[in-house]
PDB file of N, CA, C and O in Angstrom:
ATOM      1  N   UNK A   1      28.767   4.552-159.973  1.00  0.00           N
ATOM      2  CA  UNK A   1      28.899   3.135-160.291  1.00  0.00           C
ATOM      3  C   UNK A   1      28.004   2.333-159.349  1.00  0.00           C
ATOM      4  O   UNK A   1      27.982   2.735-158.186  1.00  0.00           O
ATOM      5  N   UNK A   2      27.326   1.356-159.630  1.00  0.00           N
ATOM      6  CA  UNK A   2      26.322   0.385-159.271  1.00  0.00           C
ATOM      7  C   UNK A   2      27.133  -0.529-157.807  1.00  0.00           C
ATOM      8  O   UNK A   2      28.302  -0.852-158.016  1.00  0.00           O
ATOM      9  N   UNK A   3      26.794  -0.748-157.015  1.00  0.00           N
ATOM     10  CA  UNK A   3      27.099  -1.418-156.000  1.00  0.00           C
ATOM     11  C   UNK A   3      27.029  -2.990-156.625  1.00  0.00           C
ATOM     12  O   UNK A   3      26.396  -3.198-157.660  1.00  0.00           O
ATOM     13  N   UNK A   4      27.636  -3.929-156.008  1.00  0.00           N
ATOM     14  CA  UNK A   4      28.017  -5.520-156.197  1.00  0.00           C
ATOM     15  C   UNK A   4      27.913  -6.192-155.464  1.00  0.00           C
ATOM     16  O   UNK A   4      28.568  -6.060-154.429  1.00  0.00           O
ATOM     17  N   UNK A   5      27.223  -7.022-155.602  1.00  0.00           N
ATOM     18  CA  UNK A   5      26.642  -7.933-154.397  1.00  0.00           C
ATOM     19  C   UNK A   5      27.409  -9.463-154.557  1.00  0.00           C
ATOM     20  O   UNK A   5      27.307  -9.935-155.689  1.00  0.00           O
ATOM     21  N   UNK A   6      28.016 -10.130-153.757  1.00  0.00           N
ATOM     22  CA  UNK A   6      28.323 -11.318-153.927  1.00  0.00           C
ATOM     23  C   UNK A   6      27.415 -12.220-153.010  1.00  0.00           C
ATOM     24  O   UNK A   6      27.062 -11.867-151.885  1.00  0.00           O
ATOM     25  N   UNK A   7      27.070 -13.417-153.595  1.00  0.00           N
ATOM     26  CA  UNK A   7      26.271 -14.647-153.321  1.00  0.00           C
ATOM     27  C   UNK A   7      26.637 -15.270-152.702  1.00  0.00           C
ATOM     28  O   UNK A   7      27.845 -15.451-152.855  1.00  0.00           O
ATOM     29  N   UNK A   8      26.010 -16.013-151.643  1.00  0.00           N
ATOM     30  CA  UNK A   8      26.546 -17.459-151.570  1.00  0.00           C
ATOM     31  C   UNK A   8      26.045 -18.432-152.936  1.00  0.00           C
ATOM     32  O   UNK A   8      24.978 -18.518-153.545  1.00  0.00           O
ATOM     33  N   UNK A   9      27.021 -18.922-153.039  1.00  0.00           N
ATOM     34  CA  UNK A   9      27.003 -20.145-154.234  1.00  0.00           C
ATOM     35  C   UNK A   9      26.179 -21.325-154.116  1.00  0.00           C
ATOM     36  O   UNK A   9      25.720 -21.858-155.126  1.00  0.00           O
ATOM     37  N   UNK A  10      25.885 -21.914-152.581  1.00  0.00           N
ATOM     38  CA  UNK A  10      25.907 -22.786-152.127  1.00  0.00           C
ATOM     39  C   UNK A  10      24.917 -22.508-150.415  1.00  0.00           C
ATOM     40  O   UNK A  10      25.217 -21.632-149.604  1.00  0.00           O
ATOM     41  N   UNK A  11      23.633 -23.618-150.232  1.00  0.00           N
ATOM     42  CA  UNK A  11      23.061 -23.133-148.918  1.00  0.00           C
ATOM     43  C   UNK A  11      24.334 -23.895-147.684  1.00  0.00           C
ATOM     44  O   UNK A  11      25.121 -24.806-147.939  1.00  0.00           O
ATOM     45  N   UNK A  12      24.234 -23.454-146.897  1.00  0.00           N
ATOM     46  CA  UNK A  12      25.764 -23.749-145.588  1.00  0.00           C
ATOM     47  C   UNK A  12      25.578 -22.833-144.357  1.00  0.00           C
ATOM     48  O   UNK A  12      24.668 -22.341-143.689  1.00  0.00           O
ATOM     49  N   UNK A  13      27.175 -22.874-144.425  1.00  0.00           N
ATOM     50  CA  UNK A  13      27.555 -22.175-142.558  1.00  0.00           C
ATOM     51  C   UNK A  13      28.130 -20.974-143.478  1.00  0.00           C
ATOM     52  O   UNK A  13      28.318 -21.195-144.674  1.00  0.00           O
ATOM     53  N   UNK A  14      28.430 -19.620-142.888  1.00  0.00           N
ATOM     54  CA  UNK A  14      30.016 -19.064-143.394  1.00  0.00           C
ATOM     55  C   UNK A  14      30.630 -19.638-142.382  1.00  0.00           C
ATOM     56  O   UNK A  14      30.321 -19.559-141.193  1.00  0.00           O
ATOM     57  N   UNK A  15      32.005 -20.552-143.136  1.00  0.00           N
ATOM     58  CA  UNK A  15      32.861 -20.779-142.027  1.00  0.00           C
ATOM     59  C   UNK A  15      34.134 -19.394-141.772  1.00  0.00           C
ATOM     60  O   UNK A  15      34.754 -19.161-140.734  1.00  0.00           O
ATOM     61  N   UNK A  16      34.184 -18.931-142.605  1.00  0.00           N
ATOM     62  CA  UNK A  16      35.165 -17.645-142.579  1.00  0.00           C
ATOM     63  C   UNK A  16      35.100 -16.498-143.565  1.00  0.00           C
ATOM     64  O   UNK A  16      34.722 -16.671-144.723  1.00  0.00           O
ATOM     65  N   UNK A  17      35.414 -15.517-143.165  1.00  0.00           N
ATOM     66  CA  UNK A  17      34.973 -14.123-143.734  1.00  0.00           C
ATOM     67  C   UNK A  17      36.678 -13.739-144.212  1.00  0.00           C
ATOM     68  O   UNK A  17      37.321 -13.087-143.390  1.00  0.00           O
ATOM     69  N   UNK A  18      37.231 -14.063-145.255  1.00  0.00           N
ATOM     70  CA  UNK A  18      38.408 -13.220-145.627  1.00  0.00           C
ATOM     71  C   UNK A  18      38.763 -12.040-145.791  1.00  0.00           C
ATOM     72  O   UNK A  18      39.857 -11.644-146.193  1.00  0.00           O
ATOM     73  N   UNK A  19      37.667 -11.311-145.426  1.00  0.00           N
ATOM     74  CA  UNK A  19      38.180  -9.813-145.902  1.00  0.00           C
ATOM     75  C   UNK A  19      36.846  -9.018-145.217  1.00  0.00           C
ATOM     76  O   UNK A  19      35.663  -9.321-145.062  1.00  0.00           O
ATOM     77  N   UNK A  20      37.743  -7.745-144.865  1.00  0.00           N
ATOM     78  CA  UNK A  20      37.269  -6.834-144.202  1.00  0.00           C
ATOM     79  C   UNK A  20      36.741  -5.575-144.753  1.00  0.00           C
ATOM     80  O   UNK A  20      37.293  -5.032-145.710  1.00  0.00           O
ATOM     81  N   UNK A  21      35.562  -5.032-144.114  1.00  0.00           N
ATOM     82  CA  UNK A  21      34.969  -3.264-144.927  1.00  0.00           C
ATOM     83  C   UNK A  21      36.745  -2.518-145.087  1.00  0.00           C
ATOM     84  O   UNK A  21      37.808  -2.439-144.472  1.00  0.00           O
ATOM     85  N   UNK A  22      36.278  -2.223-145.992  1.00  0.00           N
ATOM     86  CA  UNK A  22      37.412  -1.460-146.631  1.00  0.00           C
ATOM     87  C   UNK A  22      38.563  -1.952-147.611  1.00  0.00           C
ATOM     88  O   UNK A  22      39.406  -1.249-148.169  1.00  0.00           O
ATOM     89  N   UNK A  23      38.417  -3.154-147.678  1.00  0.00           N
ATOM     90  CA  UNK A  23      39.847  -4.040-148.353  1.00  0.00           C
ATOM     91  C   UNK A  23      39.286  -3.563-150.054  1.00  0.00           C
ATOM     92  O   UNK A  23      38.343  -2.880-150.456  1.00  0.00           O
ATOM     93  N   UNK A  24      40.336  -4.270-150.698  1.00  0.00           N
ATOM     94  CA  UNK A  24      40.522  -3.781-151.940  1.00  0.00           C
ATOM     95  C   UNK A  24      40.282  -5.576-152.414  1.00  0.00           C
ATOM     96  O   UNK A  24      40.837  -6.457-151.757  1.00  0.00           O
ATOM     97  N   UNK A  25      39.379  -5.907-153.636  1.00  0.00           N
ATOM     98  CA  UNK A  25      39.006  -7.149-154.010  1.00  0.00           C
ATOM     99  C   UNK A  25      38.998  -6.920-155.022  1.00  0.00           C
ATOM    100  O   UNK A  25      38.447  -5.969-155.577  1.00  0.00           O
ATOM    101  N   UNK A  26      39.965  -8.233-155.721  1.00  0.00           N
ATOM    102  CA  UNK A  26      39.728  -8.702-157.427  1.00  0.00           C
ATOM    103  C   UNK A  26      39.252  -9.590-157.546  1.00  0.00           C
ATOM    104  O   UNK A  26      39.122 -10.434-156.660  1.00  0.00           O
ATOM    105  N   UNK A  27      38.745  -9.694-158.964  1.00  0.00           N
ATOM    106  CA  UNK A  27      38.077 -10.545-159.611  1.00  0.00           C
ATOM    107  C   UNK A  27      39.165 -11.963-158.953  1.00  0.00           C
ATOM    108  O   UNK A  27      40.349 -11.968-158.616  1.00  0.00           O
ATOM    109  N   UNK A  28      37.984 -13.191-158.985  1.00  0.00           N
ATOM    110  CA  UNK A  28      38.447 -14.255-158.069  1.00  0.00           C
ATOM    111  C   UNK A  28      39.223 -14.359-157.272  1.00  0.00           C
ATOM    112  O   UNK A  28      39.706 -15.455-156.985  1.00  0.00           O
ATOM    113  N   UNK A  29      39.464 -13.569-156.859  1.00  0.00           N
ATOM    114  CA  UNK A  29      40.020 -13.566-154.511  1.00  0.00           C
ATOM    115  C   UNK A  29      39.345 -14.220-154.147  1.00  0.00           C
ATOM    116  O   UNK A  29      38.305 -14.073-154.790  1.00  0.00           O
ATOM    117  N   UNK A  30      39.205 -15.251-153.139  1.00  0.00           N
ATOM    118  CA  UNK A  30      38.558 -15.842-151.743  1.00  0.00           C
ATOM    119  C   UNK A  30      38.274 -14.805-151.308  1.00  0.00           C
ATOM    120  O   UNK A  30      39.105 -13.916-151.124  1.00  0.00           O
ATOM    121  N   UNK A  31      36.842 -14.683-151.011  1.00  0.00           N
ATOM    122  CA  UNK A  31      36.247 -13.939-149.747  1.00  0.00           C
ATOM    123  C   UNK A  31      35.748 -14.489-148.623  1.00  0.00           C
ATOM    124  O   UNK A  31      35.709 -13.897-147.544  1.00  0.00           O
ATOM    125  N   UNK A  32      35.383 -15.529-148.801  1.00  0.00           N
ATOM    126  CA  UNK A  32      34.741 -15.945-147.603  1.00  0.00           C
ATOM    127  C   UNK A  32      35.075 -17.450-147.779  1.00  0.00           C
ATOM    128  O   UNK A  32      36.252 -17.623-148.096  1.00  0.00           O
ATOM    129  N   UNK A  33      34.531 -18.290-147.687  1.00  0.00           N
ATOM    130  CA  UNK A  33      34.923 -20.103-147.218  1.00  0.00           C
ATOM    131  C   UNK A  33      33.242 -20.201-146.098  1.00  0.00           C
ATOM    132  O   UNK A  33      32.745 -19.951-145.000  1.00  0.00           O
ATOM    133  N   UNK A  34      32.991 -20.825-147.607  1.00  0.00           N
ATOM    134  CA  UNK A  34      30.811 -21.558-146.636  1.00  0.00           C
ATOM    135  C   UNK A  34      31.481 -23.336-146.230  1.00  0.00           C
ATOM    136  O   UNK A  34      32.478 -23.991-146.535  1.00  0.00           O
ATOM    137  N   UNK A  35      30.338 -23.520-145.455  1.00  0.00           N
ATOM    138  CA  UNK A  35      30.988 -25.164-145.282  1.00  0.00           C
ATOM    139  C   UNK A  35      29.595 -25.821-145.287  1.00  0.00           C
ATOM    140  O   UNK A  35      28.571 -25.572-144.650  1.00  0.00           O
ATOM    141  N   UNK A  36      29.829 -26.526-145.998  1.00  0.00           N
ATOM    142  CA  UNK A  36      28.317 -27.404-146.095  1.00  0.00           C
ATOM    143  C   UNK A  36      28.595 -28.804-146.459  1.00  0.00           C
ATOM    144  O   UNK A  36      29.423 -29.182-147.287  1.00  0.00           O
ATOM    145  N   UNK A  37      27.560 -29.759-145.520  1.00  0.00           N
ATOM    146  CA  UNK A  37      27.788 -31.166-145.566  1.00  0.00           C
ATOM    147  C   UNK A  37      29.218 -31.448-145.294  1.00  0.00           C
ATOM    148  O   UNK A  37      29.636 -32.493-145.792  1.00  0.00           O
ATOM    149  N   UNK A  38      30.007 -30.776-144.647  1.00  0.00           N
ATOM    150  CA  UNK A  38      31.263 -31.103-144.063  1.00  0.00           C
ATOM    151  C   UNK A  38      32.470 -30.721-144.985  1.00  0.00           C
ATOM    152  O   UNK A  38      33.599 -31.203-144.894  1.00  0.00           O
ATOM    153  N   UNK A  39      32.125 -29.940-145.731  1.00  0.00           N
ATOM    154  CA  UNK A  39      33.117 -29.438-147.139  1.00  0.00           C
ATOM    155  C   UNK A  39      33.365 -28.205-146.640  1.00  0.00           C
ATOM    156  O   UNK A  39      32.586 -27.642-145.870  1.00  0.00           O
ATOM    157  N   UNK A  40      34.624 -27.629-147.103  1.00  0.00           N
ATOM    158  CA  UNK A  40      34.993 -25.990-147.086  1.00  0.00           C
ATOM    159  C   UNK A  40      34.656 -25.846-148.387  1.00  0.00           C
ATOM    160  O   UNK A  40      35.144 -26.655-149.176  1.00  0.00           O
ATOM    161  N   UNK A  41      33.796 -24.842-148.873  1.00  0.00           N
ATOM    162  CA  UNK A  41      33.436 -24.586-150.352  1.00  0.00           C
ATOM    163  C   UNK A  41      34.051 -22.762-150.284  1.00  0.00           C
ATOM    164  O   UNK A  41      33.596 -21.910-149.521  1.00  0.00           O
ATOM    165  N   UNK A  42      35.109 -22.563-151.250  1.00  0.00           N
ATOM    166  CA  UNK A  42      35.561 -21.222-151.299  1.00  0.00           C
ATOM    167  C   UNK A  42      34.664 -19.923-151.916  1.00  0.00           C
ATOM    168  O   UNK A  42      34.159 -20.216-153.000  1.00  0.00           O
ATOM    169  N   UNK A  43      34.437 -18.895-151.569  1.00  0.00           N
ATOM    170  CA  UNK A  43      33.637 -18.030-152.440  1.00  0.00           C
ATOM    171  C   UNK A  43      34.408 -17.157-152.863  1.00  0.00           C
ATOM    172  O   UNK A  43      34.903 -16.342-152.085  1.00  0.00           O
ATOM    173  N   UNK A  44      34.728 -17.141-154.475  1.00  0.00           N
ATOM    174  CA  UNK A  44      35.328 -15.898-155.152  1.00  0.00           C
ATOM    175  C   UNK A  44      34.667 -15.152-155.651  1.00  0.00           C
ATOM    176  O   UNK A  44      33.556 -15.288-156.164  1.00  0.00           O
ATOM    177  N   UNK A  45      35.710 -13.759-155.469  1.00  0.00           N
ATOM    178  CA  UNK A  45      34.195 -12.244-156.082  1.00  0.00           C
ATOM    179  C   UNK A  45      34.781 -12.956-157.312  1.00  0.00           C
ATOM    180  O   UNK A  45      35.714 -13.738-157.493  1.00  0.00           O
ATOM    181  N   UNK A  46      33.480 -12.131-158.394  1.00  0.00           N
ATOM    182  CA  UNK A  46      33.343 -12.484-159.990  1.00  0.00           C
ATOM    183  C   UNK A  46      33.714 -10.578-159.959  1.00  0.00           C
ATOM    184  O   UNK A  46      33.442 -10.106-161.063  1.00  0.00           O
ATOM    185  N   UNK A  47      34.123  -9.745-159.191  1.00  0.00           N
ATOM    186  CA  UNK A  47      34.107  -8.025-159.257  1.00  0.00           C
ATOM    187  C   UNK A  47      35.436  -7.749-158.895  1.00  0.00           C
ATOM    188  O   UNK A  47      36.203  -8.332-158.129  1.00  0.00           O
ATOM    189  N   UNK A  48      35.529  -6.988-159.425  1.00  0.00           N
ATOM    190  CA  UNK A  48      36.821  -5.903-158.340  1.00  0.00           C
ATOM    191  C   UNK A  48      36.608  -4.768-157.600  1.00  0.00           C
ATOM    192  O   UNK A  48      36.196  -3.899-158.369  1.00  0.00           O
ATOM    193  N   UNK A  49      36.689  -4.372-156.513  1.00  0.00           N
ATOM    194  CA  UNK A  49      36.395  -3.204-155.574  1.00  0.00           C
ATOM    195  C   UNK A  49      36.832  -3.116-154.691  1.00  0.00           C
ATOM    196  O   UNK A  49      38.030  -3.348-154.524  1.00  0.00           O
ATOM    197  N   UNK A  50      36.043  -2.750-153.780  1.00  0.00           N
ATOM    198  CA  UNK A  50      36.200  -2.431-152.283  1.00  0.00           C
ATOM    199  C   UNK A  50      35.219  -2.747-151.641  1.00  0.00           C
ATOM    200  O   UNK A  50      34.118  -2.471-152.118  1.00  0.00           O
ATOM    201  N   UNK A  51      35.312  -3.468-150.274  1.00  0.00           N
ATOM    202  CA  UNK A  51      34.228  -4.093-149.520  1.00  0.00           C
ATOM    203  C   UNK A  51      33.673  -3.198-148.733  1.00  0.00           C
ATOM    204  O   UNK A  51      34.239  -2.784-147.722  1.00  0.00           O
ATOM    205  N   UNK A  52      32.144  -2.685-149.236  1.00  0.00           N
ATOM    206  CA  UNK A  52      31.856  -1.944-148.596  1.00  0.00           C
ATOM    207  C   UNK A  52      30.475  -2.011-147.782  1.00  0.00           C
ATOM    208  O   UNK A  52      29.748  -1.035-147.594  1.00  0.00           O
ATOM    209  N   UNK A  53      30.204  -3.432-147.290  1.00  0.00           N
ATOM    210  CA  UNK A  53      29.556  -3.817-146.605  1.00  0.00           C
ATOM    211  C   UNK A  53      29.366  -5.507-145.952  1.00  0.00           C
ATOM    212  O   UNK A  53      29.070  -6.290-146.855  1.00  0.00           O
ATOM    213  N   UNK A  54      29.459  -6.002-144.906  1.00  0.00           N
ATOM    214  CA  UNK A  54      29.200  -7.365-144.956  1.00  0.00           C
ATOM    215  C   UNK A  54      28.341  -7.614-144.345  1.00  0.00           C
ATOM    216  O   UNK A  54      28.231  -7.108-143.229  1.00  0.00           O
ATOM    217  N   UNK A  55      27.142  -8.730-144.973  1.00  0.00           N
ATOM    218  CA  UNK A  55      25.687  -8.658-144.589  1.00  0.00           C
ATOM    219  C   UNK A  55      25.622 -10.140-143.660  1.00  0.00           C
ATOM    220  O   UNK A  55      24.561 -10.422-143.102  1.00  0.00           O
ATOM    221  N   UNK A  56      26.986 -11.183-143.521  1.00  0.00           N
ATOM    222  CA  UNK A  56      26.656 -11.710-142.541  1.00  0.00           C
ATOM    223  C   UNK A  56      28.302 -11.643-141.355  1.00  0.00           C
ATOM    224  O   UNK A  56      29.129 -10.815-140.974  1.00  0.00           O
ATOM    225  N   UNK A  57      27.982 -13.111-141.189  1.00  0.00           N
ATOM    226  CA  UNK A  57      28.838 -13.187-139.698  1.00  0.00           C
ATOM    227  C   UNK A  57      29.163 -14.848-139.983  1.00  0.00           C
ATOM    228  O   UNK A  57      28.595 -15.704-140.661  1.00  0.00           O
ATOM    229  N   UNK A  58      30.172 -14.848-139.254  1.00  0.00           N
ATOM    230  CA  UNK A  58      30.816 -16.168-139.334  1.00  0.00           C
ATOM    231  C   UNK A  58      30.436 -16.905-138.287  1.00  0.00           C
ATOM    232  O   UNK A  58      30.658 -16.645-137.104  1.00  0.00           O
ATOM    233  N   UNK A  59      29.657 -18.158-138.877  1.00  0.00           N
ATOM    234  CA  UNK A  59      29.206 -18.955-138.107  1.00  0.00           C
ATOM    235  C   UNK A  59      27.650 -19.248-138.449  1.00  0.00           C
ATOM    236  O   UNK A  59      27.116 -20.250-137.973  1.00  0.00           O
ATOM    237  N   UNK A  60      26.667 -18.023-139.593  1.00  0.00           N
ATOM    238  CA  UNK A  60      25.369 -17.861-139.695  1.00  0.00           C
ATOM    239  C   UNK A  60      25.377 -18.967-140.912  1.00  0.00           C
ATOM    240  O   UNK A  60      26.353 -19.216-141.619  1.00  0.00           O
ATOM    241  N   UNK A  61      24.330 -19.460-140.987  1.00  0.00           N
ATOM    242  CA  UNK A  61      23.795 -20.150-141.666  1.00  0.00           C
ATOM    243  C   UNK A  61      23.175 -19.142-143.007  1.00  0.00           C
ATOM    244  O   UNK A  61      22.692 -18.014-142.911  1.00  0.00           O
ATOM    245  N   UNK A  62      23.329 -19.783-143.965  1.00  0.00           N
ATOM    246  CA  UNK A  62      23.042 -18.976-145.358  1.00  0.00           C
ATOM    247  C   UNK A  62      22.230 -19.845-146.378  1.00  0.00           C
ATOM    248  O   UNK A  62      22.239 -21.067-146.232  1.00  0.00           O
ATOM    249  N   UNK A  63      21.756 -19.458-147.071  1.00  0.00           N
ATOM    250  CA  UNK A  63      20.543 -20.242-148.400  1.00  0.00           C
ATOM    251  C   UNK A  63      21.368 -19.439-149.223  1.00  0.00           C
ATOM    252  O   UNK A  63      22.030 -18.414-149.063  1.00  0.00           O
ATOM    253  N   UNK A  64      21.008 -20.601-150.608  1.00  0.00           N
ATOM    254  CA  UNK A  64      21.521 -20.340-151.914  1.00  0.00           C
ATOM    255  C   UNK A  64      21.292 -19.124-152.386  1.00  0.00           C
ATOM    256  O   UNK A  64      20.090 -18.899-152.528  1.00  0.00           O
ATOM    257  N   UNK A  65      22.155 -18.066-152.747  1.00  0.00           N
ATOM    258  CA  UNK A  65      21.409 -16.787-153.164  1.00  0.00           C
ATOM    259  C   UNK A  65      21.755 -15.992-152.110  1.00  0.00           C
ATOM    260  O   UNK A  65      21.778 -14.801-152.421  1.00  0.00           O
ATOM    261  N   UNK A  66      22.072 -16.260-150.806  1.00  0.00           N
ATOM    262  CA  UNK A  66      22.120 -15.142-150.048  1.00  0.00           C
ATOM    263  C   UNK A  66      23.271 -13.937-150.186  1.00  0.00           C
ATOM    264  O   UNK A  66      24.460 -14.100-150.458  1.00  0.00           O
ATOM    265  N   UNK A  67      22.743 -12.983-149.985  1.00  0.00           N
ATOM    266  CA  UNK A  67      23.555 -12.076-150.221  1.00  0.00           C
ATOM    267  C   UNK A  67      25.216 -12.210-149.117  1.00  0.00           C
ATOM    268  O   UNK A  67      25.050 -12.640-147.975  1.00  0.00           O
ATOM    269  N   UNK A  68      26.380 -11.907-149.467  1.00  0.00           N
ATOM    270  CA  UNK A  68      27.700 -12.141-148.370  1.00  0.00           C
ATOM    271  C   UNK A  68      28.037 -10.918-147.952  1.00  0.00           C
ATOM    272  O   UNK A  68      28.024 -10.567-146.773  1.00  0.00           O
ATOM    273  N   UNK A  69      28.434 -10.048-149.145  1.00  0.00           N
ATOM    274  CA  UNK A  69      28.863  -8.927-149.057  1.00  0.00           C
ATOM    275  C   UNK A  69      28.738  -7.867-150.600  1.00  0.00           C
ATOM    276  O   UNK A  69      28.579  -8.222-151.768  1.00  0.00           O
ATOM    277  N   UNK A  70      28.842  -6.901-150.185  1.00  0.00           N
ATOM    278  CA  UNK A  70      28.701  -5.591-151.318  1.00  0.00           C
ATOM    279  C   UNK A  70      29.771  -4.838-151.288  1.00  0.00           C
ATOM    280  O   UNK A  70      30.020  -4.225-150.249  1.00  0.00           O
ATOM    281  N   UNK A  71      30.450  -4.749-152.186  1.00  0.00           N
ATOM    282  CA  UNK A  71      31.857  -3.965-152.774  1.00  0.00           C
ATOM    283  C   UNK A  71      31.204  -2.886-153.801  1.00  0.00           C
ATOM    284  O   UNK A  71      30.105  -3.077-154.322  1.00  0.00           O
ATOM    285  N   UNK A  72      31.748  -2.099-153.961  1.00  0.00           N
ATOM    286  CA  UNK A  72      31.697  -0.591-154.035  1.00  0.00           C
ATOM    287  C   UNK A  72      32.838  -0.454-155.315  1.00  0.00           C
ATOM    288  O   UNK A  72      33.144   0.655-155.753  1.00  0.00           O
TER     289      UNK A  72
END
């Protein structure tokens, strides 16, 4: 099965990372929370899996498109 990449939606901060390598994720869970222009903007997977990689860190700055994390 093809690996899954979730986006940021939105260019921002990550203000928080909800979930950890290994957790179990459904379709629209909160994974993360970006904050931009002073907003908490929520990020839900559009997948169900398992998190099996996270490509940033809380606190990094992100562009539209950037990759968050890859579930398995």
């Amino acid at each position: 099965m093809a690996a899954k990449v979730i986006v940021a939606h939105i260019t921002g901060t990550v203000w928080k990372i909800e979930v950890k390598v290994g957790d179990a994720v459904s379709s629209g869970d909160v994974v993360s929370i970006l904050e931009s222009m002073k907003m908490e903007m929520p990020v839900e997977s559009e997948f169900d899996g398992t998190v099996a990689e996270l490509h940033v860190a809380e606190g990094q700055a992100v562009a539209e498109g950037a990759p968050l994390m890859t579930l398995s």
